[in-house]
N, CA, C and O of each residue as an XYZ file, in Angstrom:
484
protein
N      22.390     16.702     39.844
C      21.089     16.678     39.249
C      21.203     16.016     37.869
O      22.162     16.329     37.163
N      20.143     14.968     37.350
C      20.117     14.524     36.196
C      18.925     15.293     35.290
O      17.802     15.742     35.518
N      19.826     15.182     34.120
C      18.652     15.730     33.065
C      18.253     14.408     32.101
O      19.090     13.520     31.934
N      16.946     14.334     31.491
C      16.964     13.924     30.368
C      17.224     14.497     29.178
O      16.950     15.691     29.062
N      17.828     13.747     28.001
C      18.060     14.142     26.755
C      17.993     13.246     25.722
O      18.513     12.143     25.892
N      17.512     13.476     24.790
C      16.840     12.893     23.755
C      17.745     12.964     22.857
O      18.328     13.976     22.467
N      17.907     11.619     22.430
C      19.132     11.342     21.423
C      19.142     11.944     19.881
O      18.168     12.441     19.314
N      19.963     11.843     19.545
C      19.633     12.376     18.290
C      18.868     11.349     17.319
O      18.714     10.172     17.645
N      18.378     11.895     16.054
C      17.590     11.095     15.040
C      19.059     10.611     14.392
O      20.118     11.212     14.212
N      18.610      9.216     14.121
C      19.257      8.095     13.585
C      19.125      8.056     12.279
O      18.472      7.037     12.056
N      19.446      8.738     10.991
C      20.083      8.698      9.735
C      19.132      8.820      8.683
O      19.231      8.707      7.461
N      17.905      9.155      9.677
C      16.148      9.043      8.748
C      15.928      7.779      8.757
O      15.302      7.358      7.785
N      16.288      6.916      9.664
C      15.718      5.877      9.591
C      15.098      5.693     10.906
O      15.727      5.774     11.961
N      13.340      5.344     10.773
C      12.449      5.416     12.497
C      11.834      7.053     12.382
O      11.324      7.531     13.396
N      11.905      7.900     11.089
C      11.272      9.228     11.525
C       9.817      9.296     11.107
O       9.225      8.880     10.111
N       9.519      9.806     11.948
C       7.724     10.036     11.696
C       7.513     11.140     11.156
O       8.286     12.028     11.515
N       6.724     11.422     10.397
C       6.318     12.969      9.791
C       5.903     13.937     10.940
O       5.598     13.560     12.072
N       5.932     15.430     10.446
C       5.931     16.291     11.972
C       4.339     15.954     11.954
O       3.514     15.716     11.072
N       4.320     16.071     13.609
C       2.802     16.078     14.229
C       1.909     17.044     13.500
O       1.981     18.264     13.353
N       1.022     16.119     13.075
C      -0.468     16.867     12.620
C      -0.338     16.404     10.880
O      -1.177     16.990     10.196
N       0.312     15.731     10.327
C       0.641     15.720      8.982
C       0.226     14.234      9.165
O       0.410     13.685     10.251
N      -0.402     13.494      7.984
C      -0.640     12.146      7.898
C       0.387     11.591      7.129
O       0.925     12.479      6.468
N       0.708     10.877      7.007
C       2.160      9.714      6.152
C       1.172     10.008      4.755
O      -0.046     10.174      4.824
N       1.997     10.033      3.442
C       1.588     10.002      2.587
C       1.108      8.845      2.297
O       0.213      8.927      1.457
N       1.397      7.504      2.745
C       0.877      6.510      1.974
C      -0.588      6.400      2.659
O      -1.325      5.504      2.247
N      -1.031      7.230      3.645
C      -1.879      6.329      4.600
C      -3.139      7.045      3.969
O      -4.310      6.774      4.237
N      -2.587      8.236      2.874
C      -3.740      8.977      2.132
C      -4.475      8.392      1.329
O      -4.247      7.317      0.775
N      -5.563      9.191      1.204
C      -6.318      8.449     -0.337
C      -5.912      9.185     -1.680
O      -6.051     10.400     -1.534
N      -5.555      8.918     -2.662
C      -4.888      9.277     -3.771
C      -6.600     10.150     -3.975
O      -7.608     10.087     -3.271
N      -6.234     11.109     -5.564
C      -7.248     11.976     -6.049
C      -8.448     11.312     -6.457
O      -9.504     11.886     -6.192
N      -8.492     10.130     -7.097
C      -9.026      9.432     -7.624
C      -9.795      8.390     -6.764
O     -10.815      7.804     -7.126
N      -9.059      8.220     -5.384
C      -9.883      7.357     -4.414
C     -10.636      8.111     -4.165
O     -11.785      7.670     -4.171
N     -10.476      9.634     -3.812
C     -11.396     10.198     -3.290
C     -12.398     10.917     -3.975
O     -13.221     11.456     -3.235
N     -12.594     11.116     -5.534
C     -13.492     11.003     -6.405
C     -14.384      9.883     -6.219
O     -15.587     10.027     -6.439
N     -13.767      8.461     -5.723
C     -14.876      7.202     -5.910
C     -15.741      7.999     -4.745
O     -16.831      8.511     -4.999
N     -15.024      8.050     -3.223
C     -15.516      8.206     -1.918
C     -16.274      9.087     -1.873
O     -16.984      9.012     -0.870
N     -16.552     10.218     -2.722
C     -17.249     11.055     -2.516
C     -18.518     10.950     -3.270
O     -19.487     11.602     -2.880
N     -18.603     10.203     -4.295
C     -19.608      9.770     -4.992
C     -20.137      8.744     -4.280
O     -21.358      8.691     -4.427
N     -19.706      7.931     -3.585
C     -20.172      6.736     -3.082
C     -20.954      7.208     -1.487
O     -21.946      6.768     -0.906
N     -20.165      8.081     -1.219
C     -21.256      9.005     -0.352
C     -22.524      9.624     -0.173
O     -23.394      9.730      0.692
N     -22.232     10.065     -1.572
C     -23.785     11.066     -2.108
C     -24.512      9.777     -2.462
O     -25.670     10.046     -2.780
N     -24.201      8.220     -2.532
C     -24.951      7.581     -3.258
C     -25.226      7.283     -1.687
O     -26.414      7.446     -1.408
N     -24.554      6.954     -0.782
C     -25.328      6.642      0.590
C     -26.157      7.582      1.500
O     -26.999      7.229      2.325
N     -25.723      8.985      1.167
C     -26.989     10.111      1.593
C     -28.020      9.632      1.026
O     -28.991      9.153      1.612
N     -27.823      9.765     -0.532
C     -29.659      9.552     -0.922
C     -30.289      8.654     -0.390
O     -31.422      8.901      0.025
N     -29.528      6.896     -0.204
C     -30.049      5.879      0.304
C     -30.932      5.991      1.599
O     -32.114      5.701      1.786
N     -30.123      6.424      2.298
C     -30.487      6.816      4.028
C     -31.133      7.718      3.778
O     -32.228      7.284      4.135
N     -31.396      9.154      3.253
C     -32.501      9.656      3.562
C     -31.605     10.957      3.984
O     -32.328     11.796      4.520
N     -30.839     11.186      3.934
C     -30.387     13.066      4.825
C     -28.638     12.103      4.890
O     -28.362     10.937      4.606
N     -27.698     13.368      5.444
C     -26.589     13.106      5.896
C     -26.446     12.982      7.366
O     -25.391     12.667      7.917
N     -27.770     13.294      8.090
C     -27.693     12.627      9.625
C     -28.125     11.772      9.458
O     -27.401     10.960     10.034
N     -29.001     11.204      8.966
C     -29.279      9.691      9.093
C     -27.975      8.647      8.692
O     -28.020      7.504      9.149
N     -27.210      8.913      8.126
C     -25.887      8.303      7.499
C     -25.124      8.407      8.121
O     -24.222      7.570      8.102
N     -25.082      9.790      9.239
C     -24.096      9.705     10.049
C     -24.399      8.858     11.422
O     -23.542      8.376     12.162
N     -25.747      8.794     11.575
C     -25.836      7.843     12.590
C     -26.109      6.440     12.443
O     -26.455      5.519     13.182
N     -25.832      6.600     11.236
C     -26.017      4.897     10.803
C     -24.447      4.448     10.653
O     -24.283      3.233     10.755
N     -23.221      5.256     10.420
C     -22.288      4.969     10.530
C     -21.080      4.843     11.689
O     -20.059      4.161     11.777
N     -21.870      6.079     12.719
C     -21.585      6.769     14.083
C     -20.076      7.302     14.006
O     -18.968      7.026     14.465
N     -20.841      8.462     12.941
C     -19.809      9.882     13.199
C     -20.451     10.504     13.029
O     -21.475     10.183     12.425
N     -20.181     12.042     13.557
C     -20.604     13.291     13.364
C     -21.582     13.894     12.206
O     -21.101     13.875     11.073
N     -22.093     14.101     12.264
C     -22.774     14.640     10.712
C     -21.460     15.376     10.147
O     -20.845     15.025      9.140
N     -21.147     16.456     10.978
C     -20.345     17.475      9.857
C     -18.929     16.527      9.197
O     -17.986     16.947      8.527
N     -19.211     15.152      9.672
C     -18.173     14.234      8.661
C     -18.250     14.075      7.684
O     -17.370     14.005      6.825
N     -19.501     13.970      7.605
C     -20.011     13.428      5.874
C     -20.110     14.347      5.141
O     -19.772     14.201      3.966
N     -20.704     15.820      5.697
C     -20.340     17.321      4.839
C     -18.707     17.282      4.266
O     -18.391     17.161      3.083
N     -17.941     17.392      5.212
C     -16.707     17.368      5.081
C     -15.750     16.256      3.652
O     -14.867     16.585      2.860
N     -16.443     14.958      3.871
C     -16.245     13.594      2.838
C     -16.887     14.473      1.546
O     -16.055     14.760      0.686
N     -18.218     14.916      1.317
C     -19.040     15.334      0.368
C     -18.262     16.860     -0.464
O     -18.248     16.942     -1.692
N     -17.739     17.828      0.327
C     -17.459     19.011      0.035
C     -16.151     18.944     -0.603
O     -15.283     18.105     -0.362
N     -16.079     20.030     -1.551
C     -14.530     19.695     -2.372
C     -13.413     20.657     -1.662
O     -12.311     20.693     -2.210
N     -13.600     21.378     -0.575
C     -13.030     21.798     -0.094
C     -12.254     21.863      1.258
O     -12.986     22.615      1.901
N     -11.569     21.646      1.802
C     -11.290     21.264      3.613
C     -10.632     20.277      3.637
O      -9.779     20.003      2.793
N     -10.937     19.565      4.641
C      -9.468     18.758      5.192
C      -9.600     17.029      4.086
O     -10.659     16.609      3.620
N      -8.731     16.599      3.984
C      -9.382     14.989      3.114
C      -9.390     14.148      4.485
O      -8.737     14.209      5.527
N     -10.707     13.117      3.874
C     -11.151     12.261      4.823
C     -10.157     11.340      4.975
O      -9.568     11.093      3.923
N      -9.821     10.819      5.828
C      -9.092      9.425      5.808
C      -9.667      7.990      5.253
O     -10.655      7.872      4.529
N      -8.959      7.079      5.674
C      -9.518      5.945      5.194
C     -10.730      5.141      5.659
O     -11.467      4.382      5.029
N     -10.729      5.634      7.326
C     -11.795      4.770      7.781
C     -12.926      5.017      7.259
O     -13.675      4.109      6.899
N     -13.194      6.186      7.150
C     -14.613      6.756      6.924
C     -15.134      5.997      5.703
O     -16.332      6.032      5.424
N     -14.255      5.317      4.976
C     -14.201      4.582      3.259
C     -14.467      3.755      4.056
O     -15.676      3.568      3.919
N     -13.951      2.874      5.128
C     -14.682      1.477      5.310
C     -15.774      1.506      6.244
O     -16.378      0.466      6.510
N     -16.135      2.808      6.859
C     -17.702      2.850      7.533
C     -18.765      3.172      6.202
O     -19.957      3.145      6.504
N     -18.532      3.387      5.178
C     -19.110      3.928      4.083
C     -19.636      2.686      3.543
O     -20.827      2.379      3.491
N     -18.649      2.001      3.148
C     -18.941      0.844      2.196
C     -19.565      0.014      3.122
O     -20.654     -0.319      2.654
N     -19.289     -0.709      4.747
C     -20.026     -1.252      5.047
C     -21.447     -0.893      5.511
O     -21.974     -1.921      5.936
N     -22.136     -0.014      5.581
C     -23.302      1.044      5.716
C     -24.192      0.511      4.050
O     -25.355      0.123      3.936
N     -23.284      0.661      3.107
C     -24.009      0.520      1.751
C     -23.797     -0.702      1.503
O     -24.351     -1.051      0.460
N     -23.126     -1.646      2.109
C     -22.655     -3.227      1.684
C     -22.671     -3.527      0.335
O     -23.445     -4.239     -0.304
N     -21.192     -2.541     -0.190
C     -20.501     -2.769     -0.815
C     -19.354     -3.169     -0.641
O     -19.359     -2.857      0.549
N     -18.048     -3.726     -0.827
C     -16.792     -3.943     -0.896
C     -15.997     -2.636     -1.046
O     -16.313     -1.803     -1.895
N     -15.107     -2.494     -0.328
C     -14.145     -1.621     -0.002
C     -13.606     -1.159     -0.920
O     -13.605      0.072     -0.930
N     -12.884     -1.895     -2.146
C     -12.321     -1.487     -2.954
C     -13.111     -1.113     -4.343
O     -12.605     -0.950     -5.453
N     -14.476     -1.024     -3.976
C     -15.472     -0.560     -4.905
C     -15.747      0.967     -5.040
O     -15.716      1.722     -6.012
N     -16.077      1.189     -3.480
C     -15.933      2.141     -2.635
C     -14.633      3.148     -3.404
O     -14.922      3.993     -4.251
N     -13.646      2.972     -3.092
C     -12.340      3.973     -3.525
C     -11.684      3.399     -5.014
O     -10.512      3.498     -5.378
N     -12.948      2.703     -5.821
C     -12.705      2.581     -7.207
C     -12.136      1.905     -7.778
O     -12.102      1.864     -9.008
N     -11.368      0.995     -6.789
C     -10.212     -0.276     -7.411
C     -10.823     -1.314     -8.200
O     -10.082     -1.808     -9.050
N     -12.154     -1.824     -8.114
C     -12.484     -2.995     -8.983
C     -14.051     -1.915     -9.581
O     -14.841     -1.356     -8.820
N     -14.092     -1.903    -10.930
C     -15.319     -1.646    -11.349
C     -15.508      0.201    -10.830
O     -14.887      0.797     -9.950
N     -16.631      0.740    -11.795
C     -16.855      2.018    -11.669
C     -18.156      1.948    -10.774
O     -19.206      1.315    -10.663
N     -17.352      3.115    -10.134
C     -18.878      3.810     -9.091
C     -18.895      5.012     -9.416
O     -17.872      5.696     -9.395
N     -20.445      5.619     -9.887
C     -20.516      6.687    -10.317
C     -22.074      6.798     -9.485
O     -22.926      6.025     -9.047
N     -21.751      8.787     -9.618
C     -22.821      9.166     -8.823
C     -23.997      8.849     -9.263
O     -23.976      8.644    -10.477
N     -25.040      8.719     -8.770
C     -26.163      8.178     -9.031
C     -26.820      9.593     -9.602
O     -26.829     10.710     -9.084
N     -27.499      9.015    -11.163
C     -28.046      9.836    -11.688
C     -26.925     10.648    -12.612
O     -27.091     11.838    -12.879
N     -26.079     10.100    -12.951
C     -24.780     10.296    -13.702
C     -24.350      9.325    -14.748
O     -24.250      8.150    -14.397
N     -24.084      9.642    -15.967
C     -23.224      8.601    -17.237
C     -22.260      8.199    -16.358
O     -21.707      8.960    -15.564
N     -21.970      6.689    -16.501
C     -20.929      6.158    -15.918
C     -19.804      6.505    -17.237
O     -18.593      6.363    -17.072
N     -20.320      6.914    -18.376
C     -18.698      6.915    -19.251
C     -18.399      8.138    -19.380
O     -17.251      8.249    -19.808
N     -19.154      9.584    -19.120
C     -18.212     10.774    -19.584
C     -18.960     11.572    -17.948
O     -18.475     12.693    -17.795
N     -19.912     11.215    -16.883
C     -20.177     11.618    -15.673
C     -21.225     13.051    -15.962
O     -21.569     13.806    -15.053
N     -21.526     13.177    -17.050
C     -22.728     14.111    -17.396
C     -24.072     13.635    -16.803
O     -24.648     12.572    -17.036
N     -24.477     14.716    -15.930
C     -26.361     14.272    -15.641
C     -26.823     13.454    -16.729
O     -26.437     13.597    -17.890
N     -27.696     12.551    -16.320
C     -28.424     11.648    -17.334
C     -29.381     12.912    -17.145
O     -29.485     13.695    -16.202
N     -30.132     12.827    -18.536
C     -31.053     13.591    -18.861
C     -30.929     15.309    -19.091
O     -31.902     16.036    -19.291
N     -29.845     15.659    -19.032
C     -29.963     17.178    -18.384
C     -28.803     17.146    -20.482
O     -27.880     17.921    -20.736
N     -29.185     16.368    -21.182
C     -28.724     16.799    -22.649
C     -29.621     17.131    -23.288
O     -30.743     17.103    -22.783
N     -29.414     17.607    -24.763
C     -29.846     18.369    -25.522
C     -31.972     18.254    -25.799
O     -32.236     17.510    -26.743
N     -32.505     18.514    -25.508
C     -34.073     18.532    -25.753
C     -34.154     17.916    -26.904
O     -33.537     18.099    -27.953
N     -35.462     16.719    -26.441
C     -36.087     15.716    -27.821
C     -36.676     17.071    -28.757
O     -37.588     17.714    -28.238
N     -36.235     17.456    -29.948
C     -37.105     17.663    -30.881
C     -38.252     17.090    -31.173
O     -38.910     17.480    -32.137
C-alpha cells in the first residue's frame, strides 16, 4: 500500500502565512485606512444610504458598515478600488497617497467639524 507524504518545508523559503491570516504586505497600513474610511462616508452621502453604495459597487451592504465602523475585521484592498471607482476618484487618493481626503464637512488641517467651534459673539 502507498501513502502520501508531504515533504517537509524548505528553509522558509515558499511559506504562506497560516490559513485565514492575510500577508502583511497585502494590508492597508493605519493611515490607508483612515483615508478609506473617510472616503466612504464621503461616498454614502453621495449615493444616498449605504445600500445604495453597496449596490452601486456590488457588495453586500454589511461591507460598507464593516469599511465605515472602527471596529471588526479590516477591509482589504479591493473594496478601496470599488470605492474610488464608484466616486471617480484615483486610487491612490482614495488610501491617501497623493493629496488629502478628508471627511466631508471636516477641517482638512486639524479634522474638527467645520462649524461645530466656539459661538459668534
Amino acid at each position: 500500500m502507498l501513502r502520501l507524504v508531504h515533504p517537509p518545508p524548505s528553509g522558509g523559503q515558499g511559506t504562506r502565512p497560516p490559513k485565514g491570516r492575510k500577508a502583511p504586505a497585502l494590508s492597508l497600513t493605519d493611515e490607508e485606512l483612515r483615508h478609506l474610511r473617510a472616503a466612504t462616508r464621503n461616498a454614502v452621502r453621495a449615493y444616498g444610504s449605504p445600500g445604495a453604495l453597496a449596490a452601486a459597487i456590488g457588495v453586500p451592504t454589511v461591507a460598507i458598515y464593516r469599511v465605515t465602523g472602527e471596529n471588526g475585521r479590516r477591509p482589504c484592498a479591493g473594496i478601496a478600488l470599488r470605492i474610488a471607482r464608484a466616486s471617480g476618484i484615483a486610487l491612490e487618493v482614495v488610501l491617501g497617497h497623493r493629496g488629502a481626503l478628508t471627511e466631508a464637512g471636516r477641517c482638512s488641517a486639524c479634522g474638527s467639524r467645520i462649524g461645530a467651534g466656539r459661538a459668534a459673539s
